[in-house]
Biopython code that builds the backbone (N, CA, C, O; Angstrom):
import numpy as np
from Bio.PDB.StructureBuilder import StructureBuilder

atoms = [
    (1, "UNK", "N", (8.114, -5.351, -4.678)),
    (1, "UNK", "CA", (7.911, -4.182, -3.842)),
    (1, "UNK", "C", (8.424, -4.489, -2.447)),
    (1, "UNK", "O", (8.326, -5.589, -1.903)),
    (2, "UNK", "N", (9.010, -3.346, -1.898)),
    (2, "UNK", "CA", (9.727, -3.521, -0.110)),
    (2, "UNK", "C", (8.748, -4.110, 0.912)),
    (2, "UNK", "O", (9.039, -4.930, 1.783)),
    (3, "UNK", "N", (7.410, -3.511, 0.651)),
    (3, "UNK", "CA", (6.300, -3.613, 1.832)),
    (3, "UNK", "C", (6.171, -5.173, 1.580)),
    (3, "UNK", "O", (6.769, -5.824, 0.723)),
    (4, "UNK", "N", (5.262, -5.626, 2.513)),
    (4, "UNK", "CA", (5.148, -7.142, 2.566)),
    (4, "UNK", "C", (3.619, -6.996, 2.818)),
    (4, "UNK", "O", (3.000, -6.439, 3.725)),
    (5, "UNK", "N", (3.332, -7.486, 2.031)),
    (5, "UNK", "CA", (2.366, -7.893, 1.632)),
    (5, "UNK", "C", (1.088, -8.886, 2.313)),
    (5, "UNK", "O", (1.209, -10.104, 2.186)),
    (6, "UNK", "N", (0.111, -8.438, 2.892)),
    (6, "UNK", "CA", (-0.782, -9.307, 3.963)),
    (6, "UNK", "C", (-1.965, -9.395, 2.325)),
    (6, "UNK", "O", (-2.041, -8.692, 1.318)),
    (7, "UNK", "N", (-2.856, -10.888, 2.905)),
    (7, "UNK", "CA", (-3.654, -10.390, 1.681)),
    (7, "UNK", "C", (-4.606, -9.765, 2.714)),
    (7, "UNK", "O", (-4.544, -9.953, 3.929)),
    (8, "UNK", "N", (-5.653, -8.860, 1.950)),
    (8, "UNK", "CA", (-6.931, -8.086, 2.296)),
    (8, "UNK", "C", (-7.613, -9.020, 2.262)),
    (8, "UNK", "O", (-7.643, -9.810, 1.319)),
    (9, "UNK", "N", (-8.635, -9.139, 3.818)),
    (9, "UNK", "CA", (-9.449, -10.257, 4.341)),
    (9, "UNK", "C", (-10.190, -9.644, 5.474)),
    (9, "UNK", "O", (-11.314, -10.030, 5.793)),
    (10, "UNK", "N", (-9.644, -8.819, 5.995)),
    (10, "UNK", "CA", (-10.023, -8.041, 7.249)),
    (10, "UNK", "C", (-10.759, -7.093, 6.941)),
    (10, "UNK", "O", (-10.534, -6.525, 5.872)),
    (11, "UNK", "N", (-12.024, -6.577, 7.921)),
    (11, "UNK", "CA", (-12.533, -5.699, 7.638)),
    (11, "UNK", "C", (-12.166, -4.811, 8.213)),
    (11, "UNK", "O", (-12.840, -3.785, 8.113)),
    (12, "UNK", "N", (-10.692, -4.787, 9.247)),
    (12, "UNK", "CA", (-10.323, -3.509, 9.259)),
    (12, "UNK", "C", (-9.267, -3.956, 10.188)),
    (12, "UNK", "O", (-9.382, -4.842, 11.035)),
    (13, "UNK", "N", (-7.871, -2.995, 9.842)),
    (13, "UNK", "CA", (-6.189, -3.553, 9.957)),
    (13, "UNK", "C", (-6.365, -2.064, 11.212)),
    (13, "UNK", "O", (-7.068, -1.063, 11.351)),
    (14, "UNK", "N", (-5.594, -2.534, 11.679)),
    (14, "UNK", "CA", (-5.159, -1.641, 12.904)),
    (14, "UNK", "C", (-3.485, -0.875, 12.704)),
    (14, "UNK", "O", (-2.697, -1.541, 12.034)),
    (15, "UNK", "N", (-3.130, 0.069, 13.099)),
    (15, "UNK", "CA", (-2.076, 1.112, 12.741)),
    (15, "UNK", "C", (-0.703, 0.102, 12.375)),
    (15, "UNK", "O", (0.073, 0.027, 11.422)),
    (16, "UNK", "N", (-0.927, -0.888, 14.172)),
    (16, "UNK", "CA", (0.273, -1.336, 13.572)),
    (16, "UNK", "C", (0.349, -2.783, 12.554)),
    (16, "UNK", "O", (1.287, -3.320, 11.965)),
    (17, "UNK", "N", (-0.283, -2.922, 12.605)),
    (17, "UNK", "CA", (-0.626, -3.981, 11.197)),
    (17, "UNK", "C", (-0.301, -3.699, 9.880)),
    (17, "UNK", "O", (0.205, -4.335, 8.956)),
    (18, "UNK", "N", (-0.834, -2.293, 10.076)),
    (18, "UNK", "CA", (-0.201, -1.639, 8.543)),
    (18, "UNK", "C", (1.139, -1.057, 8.111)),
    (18, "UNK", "O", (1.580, -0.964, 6.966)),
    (19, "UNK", "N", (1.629, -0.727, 9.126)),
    (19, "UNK", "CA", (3.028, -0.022, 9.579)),
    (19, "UNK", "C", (3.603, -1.479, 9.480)),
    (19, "UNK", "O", (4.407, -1.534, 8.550)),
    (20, "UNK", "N", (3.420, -2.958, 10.284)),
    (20, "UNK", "CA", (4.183, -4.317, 9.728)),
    (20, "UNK", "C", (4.139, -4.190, 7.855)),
    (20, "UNK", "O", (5.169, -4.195, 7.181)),
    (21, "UNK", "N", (3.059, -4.108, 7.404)),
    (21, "UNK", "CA", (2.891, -4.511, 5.628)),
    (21, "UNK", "C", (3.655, -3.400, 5.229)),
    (21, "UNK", "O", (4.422, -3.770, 4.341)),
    (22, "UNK", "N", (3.791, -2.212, 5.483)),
    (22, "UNK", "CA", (4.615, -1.577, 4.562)),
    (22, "UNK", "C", (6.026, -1.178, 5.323)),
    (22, "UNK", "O", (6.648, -0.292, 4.736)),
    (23, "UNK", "N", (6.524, -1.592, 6.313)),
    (23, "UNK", "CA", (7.254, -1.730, 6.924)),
    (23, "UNK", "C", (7.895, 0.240, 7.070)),
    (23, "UNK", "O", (8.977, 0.790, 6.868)),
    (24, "UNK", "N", (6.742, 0.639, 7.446)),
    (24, "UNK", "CA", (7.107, 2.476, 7.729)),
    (24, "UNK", "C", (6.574, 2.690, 9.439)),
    (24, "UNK", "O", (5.881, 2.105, 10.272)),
    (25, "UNK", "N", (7.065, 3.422, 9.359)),
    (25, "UNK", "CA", (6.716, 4.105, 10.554)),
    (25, "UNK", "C", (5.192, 4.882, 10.927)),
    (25, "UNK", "O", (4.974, 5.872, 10.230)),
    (26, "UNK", "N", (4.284, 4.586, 11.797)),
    (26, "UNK", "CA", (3.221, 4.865, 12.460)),
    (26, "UNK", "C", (3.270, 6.668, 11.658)),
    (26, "UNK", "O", (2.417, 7.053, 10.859)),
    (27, "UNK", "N", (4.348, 7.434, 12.085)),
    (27, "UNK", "CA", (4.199, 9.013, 12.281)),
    (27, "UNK", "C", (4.094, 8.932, 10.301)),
    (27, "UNK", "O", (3.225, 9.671, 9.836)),
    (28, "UNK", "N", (4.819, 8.200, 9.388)),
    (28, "UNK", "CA", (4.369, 8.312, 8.143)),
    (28, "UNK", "C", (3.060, 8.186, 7.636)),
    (28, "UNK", "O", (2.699, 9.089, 6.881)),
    (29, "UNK", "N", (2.287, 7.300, 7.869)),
    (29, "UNK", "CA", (0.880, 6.845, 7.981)),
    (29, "UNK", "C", (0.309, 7.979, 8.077)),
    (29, "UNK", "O", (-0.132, 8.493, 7.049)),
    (30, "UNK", "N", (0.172, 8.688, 9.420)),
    (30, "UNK", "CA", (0.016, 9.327, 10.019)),
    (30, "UNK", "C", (-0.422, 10.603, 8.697)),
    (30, "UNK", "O", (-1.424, 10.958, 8.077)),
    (31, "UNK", "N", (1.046, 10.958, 8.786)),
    (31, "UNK", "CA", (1.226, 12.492, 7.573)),
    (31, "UNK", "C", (0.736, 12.211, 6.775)),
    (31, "UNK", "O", (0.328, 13.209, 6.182)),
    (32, "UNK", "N", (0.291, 10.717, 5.979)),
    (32, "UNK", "CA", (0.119, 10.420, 4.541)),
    (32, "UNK", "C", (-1.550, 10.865, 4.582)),
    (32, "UNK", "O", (-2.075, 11.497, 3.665)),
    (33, "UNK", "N", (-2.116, 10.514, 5.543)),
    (33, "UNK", "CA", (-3.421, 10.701, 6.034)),
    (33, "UNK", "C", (-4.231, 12.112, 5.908)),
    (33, "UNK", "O", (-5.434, 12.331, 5.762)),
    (34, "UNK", "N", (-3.023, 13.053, 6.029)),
    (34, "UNK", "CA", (-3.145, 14.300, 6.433)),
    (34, "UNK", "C", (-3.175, 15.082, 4.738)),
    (34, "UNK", "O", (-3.995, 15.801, 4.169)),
    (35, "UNK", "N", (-1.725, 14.456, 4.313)),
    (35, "UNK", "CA", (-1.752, 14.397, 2.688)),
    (35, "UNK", "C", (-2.781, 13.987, 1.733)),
    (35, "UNK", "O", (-3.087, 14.726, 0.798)),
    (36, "UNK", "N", (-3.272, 12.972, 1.898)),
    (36, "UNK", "CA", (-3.993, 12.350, 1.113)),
    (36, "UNK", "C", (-5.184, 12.058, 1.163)),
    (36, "UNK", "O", (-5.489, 10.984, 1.681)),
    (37, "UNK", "N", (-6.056, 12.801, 0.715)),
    (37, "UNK", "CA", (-7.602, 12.968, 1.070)),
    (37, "UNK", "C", (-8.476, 11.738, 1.213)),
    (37, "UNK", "O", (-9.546, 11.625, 1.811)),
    (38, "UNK", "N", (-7.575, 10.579, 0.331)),
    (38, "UNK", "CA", (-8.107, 8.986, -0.242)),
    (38, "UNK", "C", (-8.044, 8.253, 0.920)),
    (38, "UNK", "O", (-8.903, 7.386, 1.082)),
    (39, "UNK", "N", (-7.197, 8.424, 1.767)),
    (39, "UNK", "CA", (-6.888, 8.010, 3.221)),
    (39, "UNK", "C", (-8.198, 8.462, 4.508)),
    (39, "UNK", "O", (-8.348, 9.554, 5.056)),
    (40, "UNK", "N", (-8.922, 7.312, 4.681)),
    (40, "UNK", "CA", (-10.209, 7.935, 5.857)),
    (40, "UNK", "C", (-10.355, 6.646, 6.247)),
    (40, "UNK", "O", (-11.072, 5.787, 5.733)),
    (41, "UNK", "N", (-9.458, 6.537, 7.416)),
    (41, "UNK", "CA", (-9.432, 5.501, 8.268)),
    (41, "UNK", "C", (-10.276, 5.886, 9.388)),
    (41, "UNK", "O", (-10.504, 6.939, 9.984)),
    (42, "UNK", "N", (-10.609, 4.844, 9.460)),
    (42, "UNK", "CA", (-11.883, 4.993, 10.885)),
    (42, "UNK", "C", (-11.716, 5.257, 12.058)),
    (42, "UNK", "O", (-10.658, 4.680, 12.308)),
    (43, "UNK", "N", (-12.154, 5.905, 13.260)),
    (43, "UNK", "CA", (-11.109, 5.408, 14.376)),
    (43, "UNK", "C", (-12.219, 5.224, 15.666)),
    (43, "UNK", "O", (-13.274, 5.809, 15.909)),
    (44, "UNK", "N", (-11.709, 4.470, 16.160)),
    (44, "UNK", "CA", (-12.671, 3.591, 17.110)),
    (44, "UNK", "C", (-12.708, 4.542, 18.701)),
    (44, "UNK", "O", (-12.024, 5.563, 18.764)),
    (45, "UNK", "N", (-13.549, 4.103, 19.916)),
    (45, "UNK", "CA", (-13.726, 5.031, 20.591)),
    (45, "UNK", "C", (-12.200, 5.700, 21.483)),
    (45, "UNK", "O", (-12.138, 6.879, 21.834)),
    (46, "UNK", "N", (-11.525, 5.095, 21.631)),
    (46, "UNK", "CA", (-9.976, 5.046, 21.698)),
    (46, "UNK", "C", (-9.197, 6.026, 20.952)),
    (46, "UNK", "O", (-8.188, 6.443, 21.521)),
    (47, "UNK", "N", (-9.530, 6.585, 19.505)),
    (47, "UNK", "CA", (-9.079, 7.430, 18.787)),
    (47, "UNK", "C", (-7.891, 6.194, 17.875)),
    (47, "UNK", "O", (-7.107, 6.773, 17.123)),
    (48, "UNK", "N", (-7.809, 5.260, 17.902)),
    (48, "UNK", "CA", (-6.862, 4.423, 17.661)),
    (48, "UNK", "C", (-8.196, 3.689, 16.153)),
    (48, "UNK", "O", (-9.330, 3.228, 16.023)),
    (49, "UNK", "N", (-6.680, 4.144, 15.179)),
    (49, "UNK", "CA", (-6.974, 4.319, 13.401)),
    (49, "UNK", "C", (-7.500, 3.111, 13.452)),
    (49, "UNK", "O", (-7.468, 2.351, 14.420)),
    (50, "UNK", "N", (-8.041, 2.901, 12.301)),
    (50, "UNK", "CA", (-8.935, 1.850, 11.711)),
    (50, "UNK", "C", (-8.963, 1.890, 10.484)),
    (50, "UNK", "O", (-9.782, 2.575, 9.871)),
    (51, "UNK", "N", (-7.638, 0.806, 9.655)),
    (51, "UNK", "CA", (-7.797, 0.625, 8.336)),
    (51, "UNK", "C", (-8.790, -0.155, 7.622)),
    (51, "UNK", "O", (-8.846, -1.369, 7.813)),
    (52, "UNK", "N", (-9.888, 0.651, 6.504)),
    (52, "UNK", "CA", (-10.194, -0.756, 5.519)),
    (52, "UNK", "C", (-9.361, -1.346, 4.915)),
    (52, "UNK", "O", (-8.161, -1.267, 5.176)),
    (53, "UNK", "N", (-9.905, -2.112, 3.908)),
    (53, "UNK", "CA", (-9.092, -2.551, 2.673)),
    (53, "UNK", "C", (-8.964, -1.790, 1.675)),
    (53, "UNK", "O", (-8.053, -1.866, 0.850)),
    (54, "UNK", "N", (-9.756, -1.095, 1.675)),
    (54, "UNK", "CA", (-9.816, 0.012, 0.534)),
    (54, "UNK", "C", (-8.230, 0.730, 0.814)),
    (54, "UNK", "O", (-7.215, 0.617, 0.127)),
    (55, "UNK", "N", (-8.430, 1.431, 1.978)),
    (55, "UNK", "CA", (-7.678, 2.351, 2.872)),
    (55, "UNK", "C", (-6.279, 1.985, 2.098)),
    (55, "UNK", "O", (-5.618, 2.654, 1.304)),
    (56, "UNK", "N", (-6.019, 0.288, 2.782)),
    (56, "UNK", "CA", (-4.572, -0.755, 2.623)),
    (56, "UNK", "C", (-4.286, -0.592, 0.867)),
    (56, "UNK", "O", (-3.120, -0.644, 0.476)),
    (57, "UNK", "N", (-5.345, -0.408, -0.069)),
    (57, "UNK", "CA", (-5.504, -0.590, -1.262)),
    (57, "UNK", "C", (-4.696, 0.994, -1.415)),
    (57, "UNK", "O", (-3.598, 1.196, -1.934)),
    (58, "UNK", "N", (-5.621, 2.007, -0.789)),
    (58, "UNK", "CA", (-4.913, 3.074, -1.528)),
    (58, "UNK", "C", (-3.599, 3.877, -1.200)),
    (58, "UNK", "O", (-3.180, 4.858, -1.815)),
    (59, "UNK", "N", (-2.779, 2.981, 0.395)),
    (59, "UNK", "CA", (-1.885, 3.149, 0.961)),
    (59, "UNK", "C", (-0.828, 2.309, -0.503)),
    (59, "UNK", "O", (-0.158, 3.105, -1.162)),
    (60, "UNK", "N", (-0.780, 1.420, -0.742)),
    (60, "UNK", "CA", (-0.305, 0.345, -1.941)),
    (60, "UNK", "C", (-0.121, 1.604, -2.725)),
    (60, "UNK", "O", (1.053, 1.910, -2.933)),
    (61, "UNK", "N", (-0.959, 2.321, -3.156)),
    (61, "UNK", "CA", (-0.854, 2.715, -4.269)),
    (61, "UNK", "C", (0.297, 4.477, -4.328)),
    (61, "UNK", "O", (1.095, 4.898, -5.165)),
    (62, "UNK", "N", (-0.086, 4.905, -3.298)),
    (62, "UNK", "CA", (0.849, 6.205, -2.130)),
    (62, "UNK", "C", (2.183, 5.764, -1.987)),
    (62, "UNK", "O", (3.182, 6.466, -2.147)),
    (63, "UNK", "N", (2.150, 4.438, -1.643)),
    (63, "UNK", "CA", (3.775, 3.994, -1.520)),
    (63, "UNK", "C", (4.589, 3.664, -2.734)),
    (63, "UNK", "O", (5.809, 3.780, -2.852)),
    (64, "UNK", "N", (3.604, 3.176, -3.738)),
    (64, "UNK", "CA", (4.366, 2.948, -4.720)),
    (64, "UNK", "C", (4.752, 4.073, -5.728)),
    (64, "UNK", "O", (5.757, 4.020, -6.437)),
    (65, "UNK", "N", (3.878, 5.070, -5.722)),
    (65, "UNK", "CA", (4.648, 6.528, -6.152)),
    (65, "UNK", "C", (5.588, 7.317, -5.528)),
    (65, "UNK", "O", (6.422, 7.994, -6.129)),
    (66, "UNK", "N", (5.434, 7.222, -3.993)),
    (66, "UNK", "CA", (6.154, 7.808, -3.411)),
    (66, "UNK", "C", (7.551, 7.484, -3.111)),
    (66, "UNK", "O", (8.612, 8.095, -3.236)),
    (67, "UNK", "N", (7.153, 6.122, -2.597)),
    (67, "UNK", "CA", (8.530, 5.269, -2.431)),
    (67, "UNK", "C", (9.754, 4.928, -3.148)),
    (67, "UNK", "O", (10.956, 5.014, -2.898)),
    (68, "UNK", "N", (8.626, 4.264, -4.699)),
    (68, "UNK", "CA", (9.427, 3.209, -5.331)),
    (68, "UNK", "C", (9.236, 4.049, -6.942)),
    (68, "UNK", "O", (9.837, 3.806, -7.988)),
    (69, "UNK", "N", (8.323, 4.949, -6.706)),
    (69, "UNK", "CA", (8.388, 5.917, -7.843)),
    (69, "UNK", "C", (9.468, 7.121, -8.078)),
    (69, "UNK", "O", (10.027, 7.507, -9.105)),
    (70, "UNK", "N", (9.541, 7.569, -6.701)),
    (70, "UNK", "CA", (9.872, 8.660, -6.494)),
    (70, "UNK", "C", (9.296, 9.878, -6.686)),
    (70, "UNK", "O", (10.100, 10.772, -6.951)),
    (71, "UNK", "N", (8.076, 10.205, -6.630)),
    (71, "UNK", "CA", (7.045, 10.899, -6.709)),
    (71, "UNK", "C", (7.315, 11.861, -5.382)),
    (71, "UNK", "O", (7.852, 11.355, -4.396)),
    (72, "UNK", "N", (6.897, 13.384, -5.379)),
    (72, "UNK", "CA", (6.870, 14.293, -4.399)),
    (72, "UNK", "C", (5.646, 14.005, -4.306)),
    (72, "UNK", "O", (5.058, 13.100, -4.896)),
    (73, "UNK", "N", (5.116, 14.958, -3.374)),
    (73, "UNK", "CA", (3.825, 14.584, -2.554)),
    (73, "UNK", "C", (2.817, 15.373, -3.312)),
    (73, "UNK", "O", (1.704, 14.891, -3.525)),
    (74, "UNK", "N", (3.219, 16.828, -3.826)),
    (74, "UNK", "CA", (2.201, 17.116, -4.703)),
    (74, "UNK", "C", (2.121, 16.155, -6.029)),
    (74, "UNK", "O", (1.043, 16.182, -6.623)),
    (75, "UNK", "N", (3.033, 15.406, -6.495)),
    (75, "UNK", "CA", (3.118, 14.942, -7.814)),
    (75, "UNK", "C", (2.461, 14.015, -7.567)),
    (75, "UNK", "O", (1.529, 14.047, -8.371)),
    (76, "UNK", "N", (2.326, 12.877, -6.705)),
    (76, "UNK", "CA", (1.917, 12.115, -6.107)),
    (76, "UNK", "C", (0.309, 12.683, -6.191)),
    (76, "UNK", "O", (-0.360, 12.197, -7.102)),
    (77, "UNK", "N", (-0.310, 13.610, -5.363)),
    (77, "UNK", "CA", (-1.757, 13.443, -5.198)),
    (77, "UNK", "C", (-2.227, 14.067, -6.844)),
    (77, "UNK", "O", (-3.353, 13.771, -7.244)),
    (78, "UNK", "N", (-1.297, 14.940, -7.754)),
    (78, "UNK", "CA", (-1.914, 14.752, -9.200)),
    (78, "UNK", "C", (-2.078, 13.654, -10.154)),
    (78, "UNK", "O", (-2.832, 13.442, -11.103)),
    (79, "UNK", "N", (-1.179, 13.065, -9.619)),
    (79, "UNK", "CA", (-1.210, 11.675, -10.622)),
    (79, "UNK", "C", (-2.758, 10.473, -10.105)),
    (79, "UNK", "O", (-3.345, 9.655, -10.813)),
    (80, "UNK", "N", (-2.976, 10.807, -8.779)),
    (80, "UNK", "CA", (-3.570, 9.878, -8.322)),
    (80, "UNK", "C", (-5.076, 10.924, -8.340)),
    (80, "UNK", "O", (-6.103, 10.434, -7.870)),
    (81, "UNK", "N", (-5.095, 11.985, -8.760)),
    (81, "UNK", "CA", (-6.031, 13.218, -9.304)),
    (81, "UNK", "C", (-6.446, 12.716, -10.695)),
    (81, "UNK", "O", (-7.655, 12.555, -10.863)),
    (82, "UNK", "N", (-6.113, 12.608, -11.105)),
    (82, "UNK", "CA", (-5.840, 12.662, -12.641)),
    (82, "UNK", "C", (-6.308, 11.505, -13.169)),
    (82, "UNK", "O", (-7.369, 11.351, -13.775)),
    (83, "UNK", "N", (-5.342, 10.563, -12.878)),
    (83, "UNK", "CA", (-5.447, 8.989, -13.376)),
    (83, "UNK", "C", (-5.588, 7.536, -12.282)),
    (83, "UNK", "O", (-5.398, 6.443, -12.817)),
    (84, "UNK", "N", (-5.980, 7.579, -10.490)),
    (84, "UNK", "CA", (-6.043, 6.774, -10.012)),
    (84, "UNK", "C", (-6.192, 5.627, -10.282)),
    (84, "UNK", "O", (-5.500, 4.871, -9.600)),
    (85, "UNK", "N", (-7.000, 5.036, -11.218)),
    (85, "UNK", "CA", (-7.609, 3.861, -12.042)),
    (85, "UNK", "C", (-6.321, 3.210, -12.378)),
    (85, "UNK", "O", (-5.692, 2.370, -11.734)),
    (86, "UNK", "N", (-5.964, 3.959, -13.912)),
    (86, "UNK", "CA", (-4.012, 3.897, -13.871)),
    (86, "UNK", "C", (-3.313, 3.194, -12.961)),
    (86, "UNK", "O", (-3.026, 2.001, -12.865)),
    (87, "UNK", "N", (-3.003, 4.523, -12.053)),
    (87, "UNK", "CA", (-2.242, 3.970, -10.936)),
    (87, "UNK", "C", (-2.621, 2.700, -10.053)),
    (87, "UNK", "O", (-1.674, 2.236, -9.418)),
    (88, "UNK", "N", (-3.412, 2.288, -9.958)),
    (88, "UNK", "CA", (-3.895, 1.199, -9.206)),
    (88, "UNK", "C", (-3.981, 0.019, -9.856)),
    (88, "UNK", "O", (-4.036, -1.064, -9.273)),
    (89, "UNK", "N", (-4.003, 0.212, -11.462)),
    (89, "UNK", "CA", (-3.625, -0.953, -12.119)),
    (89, "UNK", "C", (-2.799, -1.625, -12.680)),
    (89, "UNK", "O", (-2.798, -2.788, -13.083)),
    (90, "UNK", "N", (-1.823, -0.540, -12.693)),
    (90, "UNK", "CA", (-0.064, -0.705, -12.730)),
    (90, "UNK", "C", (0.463, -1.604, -11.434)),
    (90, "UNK", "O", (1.049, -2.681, -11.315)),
    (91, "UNK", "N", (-0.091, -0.522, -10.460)),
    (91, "UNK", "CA", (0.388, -1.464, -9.087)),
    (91, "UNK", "C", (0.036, -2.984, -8.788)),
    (91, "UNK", "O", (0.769, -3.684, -8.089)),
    (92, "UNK", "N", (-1.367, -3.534, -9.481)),
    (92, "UNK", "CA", (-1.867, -4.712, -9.542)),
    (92, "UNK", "C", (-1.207, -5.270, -10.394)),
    (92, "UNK", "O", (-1.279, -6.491, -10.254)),
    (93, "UNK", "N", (-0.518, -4.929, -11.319)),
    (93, "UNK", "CA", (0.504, -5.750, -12.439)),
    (93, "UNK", "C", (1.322, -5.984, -11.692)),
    (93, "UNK", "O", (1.534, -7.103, -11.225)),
    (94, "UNK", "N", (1.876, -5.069, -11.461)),
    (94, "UNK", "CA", (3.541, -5.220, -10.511)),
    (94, "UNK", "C", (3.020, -6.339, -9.459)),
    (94, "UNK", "O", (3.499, -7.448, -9.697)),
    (95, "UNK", "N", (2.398, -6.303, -8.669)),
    (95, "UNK", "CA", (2.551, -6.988, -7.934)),
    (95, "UNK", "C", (2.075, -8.493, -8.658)),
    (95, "UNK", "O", (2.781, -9.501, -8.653)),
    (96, "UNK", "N", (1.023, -8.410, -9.133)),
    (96, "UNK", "CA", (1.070, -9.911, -10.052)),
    (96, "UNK", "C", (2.388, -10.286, -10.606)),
    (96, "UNK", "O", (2.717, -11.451, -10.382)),
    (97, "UNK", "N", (3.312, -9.472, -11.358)),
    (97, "UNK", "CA", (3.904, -10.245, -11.462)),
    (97, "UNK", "C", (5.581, -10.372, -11.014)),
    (97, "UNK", "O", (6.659, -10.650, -11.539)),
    (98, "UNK", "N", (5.011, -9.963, -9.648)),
    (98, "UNK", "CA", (6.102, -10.155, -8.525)),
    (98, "UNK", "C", (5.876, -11.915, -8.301)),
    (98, "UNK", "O", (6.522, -12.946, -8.485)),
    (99, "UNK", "N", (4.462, -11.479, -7.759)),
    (99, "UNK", "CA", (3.782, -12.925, -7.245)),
    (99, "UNK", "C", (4.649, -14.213, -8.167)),
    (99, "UNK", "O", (5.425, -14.993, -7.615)),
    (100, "UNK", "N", (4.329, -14.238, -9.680)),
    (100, "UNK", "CA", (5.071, -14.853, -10.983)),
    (100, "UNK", "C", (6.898, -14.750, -10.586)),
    (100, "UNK", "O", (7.392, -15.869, -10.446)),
    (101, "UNK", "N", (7.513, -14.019, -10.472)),
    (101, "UNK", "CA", (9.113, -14.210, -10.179)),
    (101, "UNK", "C", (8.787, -15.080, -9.323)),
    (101, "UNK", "O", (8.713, -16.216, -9.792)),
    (102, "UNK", "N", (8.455, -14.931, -7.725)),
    (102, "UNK", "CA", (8.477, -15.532, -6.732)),
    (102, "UNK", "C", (8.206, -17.336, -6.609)),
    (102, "UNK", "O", (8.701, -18.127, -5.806)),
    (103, "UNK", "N", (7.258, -17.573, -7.705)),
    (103, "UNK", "CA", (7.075, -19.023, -7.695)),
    (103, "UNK", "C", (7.993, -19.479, -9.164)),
    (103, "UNK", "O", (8.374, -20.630, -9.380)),
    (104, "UNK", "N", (8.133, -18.803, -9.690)),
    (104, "UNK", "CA", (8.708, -19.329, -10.806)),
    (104, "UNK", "C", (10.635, -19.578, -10.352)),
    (104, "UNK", "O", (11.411, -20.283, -10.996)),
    (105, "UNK", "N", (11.032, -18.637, -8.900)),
    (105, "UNK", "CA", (12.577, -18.783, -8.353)),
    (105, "UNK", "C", (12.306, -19.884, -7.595)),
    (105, "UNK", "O", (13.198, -20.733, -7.574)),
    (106, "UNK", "N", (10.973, -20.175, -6.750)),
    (106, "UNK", "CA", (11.072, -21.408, -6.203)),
    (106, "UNK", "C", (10.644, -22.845, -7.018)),
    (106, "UNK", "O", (11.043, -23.882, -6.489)),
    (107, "UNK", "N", (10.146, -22.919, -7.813)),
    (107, "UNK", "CA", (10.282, -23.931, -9.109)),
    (107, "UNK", "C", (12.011, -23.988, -9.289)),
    (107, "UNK", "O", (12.680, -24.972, -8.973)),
    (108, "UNK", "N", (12.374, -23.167, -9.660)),
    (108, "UNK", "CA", (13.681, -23.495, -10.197)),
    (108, "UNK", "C", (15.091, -23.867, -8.731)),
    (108, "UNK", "O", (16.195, -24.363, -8.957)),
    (109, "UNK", "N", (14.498, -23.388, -7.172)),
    (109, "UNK", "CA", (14.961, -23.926, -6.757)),
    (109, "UNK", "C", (14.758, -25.272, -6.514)),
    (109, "UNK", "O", (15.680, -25.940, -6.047)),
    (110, "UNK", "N", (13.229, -25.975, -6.869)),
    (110, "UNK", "CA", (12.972, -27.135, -6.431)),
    (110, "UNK", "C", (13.916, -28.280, -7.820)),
    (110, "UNK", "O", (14.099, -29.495, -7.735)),
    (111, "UNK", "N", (14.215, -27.634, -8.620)),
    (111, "UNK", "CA", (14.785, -28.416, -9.578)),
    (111, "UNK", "C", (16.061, -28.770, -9.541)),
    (111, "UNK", "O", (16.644, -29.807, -9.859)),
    (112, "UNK", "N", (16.415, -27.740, -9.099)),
    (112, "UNK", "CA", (18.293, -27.613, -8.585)),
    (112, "UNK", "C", (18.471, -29.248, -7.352)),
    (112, "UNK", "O", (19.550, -29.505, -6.819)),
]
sb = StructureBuilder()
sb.init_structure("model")
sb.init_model(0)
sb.init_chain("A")
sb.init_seg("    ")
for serial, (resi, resn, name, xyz) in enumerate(atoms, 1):
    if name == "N":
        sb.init_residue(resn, " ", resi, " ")
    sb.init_atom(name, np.array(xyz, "f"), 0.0, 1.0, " ", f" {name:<3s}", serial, name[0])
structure = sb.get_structure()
């Protein structure tokens, strides 16, 4: 997947923290928020967002239909209507076994 990946440890990621992991723009976040009912970031006395992990969890899951799926935005909040569970456990594969390419290319560079 494009986004980069922080692990979830924090009890709460700040705008641009999250905008670094998925490498989008603040004003996307933003709209996705507006889109996506699953999105209820906190916001501190500042008005300045406040991601959980949950939040980061269900942003993962928005990007990967939207992005890397190609999902429209209504198709997007039916699928994640419908079958979220699904979707969130597909995305935990994929990325497991991203994680698996990634050490298994550096094994084979350490052999070279």
């Amino acid at each position: 997947m494009p986004y980069k990946e922080k692990p979830v440890e924090k009890l709460y990621y700040s705008m641009g923290e999250v905008t670094r992991m998925f490498d989008v723009n603040a004003s996307l976040i933003r709209f996705w928020e507006k889109e996506f009912d699953i999105l209820q970031p906190r916001k501190n006395k500042k008005g300045n967002r406040l991601f959980s992990p949950e939040d980061v969890e269900n942003l993962k899951i928005i990007y990967h239909l939207v992005k890397e799926r190609g999902y429209t935005l209504q198709g997007a909040r039916e699928k994640l209507r419908d079958n979220k569970n699904d979707v969130a456990e597909n995305v935990a594969i994929i990325e497991k076994l991203q994680d698996i390419r990634t050490f298994l290319v550096e094994v084979k560079k350490s052999l070279q």
